[in-house]
C-alpha positions as CSV (number, residue, x, y, z in Angstrom):
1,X,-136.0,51.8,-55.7
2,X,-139.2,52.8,-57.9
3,X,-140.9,50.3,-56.8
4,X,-139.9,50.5,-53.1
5,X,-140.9,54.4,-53.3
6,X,-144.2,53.6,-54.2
7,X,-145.0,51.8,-51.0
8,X,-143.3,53.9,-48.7
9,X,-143.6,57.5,-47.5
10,X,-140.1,58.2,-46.9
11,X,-136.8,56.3,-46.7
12,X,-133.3,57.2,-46.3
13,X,-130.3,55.6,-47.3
14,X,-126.6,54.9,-46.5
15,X,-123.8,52.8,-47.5
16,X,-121.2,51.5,-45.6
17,X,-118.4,49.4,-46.8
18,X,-119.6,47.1,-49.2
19,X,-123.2,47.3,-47.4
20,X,-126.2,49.7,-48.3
21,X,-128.8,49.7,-45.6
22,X,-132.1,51.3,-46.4
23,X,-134.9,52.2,-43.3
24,X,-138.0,53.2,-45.0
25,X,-141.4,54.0,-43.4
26,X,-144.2,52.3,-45.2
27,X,-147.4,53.6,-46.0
28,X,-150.5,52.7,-43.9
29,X,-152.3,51.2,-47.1
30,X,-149.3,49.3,-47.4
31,X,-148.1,47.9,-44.5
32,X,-148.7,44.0,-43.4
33,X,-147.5,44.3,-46.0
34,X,-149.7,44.7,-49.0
35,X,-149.1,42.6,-51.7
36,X,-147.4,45.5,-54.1
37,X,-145.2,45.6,-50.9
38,X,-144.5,42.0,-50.9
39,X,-143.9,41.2,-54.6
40,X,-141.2,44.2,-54.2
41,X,-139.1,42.5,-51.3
42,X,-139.2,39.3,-53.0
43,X,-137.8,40.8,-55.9
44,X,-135.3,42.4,-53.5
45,X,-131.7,41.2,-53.7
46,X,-131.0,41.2,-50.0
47,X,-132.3,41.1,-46.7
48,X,-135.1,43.0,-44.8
49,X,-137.1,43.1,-41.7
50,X,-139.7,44.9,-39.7
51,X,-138.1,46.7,-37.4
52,X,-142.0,47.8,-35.2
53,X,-144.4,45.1,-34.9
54,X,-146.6,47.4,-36.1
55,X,-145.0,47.3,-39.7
56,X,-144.4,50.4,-40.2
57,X,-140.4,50.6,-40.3
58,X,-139.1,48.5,-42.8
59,X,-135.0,48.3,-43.0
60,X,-133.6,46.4,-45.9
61,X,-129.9,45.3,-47.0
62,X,-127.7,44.5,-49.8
63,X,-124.5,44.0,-50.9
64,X,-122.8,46.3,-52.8
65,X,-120.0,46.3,-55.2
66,X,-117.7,42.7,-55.2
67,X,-117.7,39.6,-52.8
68,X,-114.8,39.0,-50.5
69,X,-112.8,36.2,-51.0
70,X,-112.7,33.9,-47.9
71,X,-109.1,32.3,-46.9
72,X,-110.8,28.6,-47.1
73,X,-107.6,27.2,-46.9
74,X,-106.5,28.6,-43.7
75,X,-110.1,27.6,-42.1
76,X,-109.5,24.2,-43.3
77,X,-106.3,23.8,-42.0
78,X,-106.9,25.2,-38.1
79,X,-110.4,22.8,-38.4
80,X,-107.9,19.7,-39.3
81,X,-105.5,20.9,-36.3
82,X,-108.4,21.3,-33.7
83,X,-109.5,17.9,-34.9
84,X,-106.3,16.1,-34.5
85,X,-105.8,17.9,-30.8
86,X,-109.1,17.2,-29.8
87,X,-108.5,13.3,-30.2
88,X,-105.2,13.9,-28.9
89,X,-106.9,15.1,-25.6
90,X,-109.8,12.5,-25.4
91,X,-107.1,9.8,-26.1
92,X,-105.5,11.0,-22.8
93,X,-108.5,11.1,-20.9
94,X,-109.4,7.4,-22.2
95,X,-105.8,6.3,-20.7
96,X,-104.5,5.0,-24.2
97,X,-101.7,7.7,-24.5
98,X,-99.6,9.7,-21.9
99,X,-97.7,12.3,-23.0
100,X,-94.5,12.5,-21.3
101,X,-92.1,15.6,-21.5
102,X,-89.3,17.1,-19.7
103,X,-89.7,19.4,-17.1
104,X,-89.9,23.4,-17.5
105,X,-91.1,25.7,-20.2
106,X,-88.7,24.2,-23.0
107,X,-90.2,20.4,-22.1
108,X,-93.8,21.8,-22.7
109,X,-92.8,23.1,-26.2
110,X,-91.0,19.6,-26.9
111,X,-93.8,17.8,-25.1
112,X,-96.3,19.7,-28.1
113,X,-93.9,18.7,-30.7
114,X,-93.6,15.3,-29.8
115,X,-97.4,14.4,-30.1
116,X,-97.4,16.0,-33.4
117,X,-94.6,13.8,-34.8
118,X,-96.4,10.5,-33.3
119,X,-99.3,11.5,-36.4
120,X,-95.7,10.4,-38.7
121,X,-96.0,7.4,-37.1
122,X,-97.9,4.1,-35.9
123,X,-98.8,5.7,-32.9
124,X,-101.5,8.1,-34.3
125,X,-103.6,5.0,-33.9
126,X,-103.9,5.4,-30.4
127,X,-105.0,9.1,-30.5
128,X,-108.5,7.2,-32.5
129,X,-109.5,6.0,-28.6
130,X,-110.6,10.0,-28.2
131,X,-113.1,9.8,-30.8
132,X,-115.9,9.9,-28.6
133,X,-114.8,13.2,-26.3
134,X,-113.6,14.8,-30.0
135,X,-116.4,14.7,-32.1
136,X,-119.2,15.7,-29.9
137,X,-116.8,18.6,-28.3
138,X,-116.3,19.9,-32.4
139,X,-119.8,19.1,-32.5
140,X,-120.8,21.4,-30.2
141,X,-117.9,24.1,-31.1
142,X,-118.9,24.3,-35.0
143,X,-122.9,25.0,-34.1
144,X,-122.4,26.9,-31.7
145,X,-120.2,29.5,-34.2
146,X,-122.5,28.2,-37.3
147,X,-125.5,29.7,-35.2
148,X,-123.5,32.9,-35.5
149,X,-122.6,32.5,-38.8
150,X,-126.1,32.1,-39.9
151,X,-127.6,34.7,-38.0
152,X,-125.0,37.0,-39.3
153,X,-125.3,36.1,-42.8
154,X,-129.3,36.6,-42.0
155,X,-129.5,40.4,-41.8
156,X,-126.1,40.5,-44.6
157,X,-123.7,41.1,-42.3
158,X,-120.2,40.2,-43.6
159,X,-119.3,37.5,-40.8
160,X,-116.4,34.9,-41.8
161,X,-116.3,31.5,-41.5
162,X,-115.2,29.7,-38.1
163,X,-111.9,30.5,-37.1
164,X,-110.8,27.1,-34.6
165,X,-107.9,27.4,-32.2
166,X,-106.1,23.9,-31.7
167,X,-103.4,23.5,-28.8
168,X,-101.9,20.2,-28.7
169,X,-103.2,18.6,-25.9
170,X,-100.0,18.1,-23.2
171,X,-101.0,22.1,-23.1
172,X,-104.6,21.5,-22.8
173,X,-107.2,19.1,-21.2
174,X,-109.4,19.1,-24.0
175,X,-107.1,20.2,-27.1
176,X,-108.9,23.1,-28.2
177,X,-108.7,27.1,-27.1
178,X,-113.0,27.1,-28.6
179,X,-113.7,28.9,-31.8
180,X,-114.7,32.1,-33.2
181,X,-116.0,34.4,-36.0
182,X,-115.5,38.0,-37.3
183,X,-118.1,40.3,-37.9
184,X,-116.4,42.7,-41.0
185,X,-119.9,45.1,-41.1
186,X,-121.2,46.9,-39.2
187,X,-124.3,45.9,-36.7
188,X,-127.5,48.1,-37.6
189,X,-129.4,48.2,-34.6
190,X,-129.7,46.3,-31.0
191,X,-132.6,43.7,-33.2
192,X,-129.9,42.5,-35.3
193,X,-127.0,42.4,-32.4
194,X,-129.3,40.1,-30.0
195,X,-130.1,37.6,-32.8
196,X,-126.7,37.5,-33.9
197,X,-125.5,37.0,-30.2
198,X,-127.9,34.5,-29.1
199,X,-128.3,32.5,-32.0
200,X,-124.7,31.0,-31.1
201,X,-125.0,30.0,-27.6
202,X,-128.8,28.8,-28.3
203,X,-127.7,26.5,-31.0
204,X,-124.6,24.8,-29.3
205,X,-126.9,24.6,-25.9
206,X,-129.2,21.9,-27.7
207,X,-126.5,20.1,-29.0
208,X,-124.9,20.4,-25.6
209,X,-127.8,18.7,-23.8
210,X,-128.0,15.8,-26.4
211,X,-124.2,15.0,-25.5
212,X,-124.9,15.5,-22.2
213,X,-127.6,12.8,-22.1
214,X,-125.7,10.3,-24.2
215,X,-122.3,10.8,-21.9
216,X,-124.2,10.6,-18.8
217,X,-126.2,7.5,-19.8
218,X,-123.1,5.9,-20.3
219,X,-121.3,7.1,-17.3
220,X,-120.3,5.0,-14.1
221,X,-121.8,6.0,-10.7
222,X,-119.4,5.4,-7.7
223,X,-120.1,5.4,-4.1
224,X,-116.9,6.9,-1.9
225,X,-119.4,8.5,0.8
226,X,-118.9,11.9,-0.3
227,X,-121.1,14.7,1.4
228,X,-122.6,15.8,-1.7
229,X,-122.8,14.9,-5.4
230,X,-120.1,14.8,-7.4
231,X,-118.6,14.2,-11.3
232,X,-115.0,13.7,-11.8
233,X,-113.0,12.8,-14.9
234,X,-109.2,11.0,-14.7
235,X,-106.6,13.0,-16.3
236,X,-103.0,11.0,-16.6
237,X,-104.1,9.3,-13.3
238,X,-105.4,12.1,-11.4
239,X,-108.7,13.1,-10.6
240,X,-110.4,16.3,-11.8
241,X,-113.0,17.1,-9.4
242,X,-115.6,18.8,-11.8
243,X,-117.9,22.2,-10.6
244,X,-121.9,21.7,-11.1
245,X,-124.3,23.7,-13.1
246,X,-128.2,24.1,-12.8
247,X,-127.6,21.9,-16.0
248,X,-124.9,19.4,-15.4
249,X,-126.6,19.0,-11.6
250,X,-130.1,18.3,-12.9
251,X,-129.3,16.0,-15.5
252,X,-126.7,14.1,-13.3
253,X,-129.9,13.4,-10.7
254,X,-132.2,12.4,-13.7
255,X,-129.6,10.0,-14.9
256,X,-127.4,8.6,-12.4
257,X,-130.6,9.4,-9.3
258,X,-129.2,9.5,-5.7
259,X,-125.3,8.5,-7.1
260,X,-122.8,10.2,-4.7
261,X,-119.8,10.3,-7.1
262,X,-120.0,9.8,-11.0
263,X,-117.0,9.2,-13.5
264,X,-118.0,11.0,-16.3
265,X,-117.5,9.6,-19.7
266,X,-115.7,10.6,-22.9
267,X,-118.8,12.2,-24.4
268,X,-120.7,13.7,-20.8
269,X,-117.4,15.6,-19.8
270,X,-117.7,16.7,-23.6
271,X,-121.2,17.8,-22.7
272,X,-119.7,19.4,-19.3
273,X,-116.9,21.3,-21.0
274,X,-119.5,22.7,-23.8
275,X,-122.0,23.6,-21.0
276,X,-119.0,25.4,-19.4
277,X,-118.1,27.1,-22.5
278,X,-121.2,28.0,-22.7
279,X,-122.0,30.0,-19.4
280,X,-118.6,31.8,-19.9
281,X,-119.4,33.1,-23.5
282,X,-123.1,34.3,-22.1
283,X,-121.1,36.3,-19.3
284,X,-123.0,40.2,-19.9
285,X,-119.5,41.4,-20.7
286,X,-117.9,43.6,-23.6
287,X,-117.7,41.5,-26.5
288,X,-118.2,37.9,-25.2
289,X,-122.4,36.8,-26.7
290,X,-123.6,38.0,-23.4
291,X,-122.5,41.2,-24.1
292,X,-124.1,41.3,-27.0
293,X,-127.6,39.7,-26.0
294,X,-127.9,42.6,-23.0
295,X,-126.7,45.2,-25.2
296,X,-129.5,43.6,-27.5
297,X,-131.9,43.9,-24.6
298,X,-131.0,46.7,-22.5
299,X,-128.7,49.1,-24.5
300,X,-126.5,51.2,-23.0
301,X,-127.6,49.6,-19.2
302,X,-125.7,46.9,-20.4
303,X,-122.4,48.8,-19.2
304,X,-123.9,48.8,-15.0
305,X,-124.5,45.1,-15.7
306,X,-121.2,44.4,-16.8
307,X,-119.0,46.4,-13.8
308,X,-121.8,43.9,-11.7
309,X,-120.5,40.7,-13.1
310,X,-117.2,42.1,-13.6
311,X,-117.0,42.8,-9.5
312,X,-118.8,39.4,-9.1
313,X,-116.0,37.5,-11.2
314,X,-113.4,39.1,-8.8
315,X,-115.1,37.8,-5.6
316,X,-115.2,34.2,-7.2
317,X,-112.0,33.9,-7.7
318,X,-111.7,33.9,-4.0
319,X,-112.9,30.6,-4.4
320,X,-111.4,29.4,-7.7
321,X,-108.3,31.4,-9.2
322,X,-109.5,30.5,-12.7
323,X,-111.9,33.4,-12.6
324,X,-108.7,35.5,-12.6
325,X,-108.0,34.5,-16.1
326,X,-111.4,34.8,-17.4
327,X,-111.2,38.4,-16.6
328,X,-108.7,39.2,-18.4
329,X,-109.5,37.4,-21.1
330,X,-113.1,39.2,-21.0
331,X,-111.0,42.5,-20.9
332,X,-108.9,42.2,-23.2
333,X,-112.0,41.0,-25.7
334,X,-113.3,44.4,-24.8
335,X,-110.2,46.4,-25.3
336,X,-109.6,46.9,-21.2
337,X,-113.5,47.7,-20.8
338,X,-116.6,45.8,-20.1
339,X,-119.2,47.7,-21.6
340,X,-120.3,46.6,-25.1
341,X,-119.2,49.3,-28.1
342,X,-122.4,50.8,-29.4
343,X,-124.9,49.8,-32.9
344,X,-125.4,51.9,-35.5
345,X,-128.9,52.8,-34.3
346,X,-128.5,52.3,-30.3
347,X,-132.0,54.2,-29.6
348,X,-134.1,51.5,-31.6
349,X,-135.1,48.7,-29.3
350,X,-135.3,45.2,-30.0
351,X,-139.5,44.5,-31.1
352,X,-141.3,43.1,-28.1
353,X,-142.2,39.8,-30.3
354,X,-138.2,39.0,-30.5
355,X,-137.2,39.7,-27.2
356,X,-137.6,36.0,-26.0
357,X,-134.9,35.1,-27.8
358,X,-132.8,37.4,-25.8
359,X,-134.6,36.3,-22.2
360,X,-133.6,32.6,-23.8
361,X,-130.1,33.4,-23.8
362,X,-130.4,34.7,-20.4
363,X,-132.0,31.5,-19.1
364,X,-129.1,29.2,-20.7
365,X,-126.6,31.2,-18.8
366,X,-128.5,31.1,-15.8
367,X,-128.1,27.4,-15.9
368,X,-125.1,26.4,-17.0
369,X,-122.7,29.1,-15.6
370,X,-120.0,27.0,-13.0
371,X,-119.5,29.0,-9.9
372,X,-116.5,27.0,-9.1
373,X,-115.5,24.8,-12.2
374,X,-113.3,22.7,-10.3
375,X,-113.1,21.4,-6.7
């Protein structure tokens, strides 16, 4: 702190939890910052960051006190059981296993319990068929929370690792609920909120456009004499009439050019569900990482945004019931609300050289939200 307090005019200080944050206003001779300055925070045992592009407002983190001792074990174990469910679910969808189950809510309990005893048996062989919808759907999953994770860890927020959600996949098309983490500190200001937020869906999106070219390369146009474009994936037999993005449309067209119907692969309805994923967690509502980028952007306007695209979601479902569900779920992430909760320091605004990263975020969800997922 001596050596911080002879660089810097004033400062104040507070710790919260096991983090002390420290916002100090630099001195003019000082500020670029100087090279007293700079020797100090790379002797500093944390984080820090301008918070003004005119480096004046320096903010600056640490831990304090003892680390926290991550449940490893359990991560490990939901990771193995997202992996195994995943395969599960791409080995349906590549036709070499059908689960079969009675009928009613007692069969789909038996149904889950019977694919987890075929992994006893010979017949967890056929579940390696799926391989190529699993791994780039994890693929895509794990950077998309990893960009979170990193972004978090970035400005010393205590963020844990991925927690992943298996469901077997006689419950579930593609053997996974998604994936998240929990932020344990508290958010500083709207800077570190945006990064945090977009960093996620920015990271999984390039994955998600490399799958997507590798599934649709691979892919098999048909020609039924539909009216307009269309991808479709066959599920036990059935086809899945699948929605379009900006994205999913685009690349289809650059692909598969002036193809009417296209079966979508392991890996490009991998690409489709992660683009999907993708526009929903971007959604400007409470908690979900579009919440937090708007927040990020437009602080408290992000709560007339959300009742917007909350009242928007409800005329959808018009169309496709499934937006039902994702209003609830986008509720109940926000504890019955849409507006995001507030920073510690709402009134500081995000500097004008980071906001891109924010207008990014916005552009991803432009083009990959589904109006109607599935026709």
């Amino acid at each position: 702190m001596d050596a911080l307090s002879a660089t810097c005019d004033a400062w104040r200080t507070q710790a919260l939890g096991r983090r002390e944050y420290i916002e100090a206003l630099v001195a003019p001779e000082h500020r670029g910052p100087s090279p007293t300055l700079a020797r100090t925070l790379a002797a500093w045992p944390g984080s820090h960051y301008w918070a003004d592009a005119e480096h004046s407002h320096l903010v600056l983190i640490r831990v304090i006190g003892s680390g926290r001792t991550e449940r490893w074990l359990l991560h490990l174990v939901l990771f193995t059981l997202t992996v195994i469910c995943a395969l599960g679910a791409g080995a349906v969808l590549a036709g070499s296993w059908t689960p079969v189950e009675p009928p009613g809510l007692v069969g789909v309990i038996i149904g889950g319990a019977r694919f987890f005893e075929r992994l006893a048996g010979p017949g967890w062989q056929d579940l390696i068929a799926g391989w190529s919808f699993a791994l780039p759907l994890l693929a895509i999953l794990l950077v998309h929370e990893l960009g979170h994770y990193f972004a978090a860890r970035r400005y010393e927020i205590d963020a844990s690792p991925p927690y992943f959600l298996p469901i077997p996949p006689n419950l579930s098309p593609i053997g996974s609920l998604g994936a998240y983490i929990r932020l344990r500190s508290p958010v500083l200001d709207r800077r570190q909120l945006l990064d945090v937020g977009a960093a996620g869906p920015l990271a999984g999106f390039v994955v998600t456009l490399g799958v997507l070219a590798w599934g649709l390369h691979i892919s098999q146009p048909m020609e039924p004499g539909l009216d307009r474009a269309q991808s479709f994936v066959l599920l036990g037999g059935d086809r899945i009439n699948l929605g379009d993005s900006l994205l999913t449309a685009g690349l289809r067209e650059l692909f598969l050019p002036g193809a009417r119907s296209v079966h979508l692969s392991l890996p490009a309805f991998a690409g489709w569900v992660g683009a999907f994923v993708t526009g929903l967690n971007l959604l400007p509502l409470s908690q979900l990482d579009g919440g937090h980028v708007l927040y990020g952007l437009l602080g408290r306007r992000q709560s007339a945004v959300g009742l917007i695209t909350l009242l928007a979601l409800i005329g959808l479902a018009q169309l496709s019931w499934n937006w039902y569900v994702w209003v609830a779920v986008a509720l109940f992430v926000g504890r019955g609300g849409w507006t995001h909760p507030s920073v510690l320091a709402p009134e500081r605004p995000v500097p004008r050289g980071r906001r891109w990263i924010g207008w990014a975020a916005v552009v991803v969800f432009v083009i990959t939200f589904v109006p109607v997922p599935f026709r």
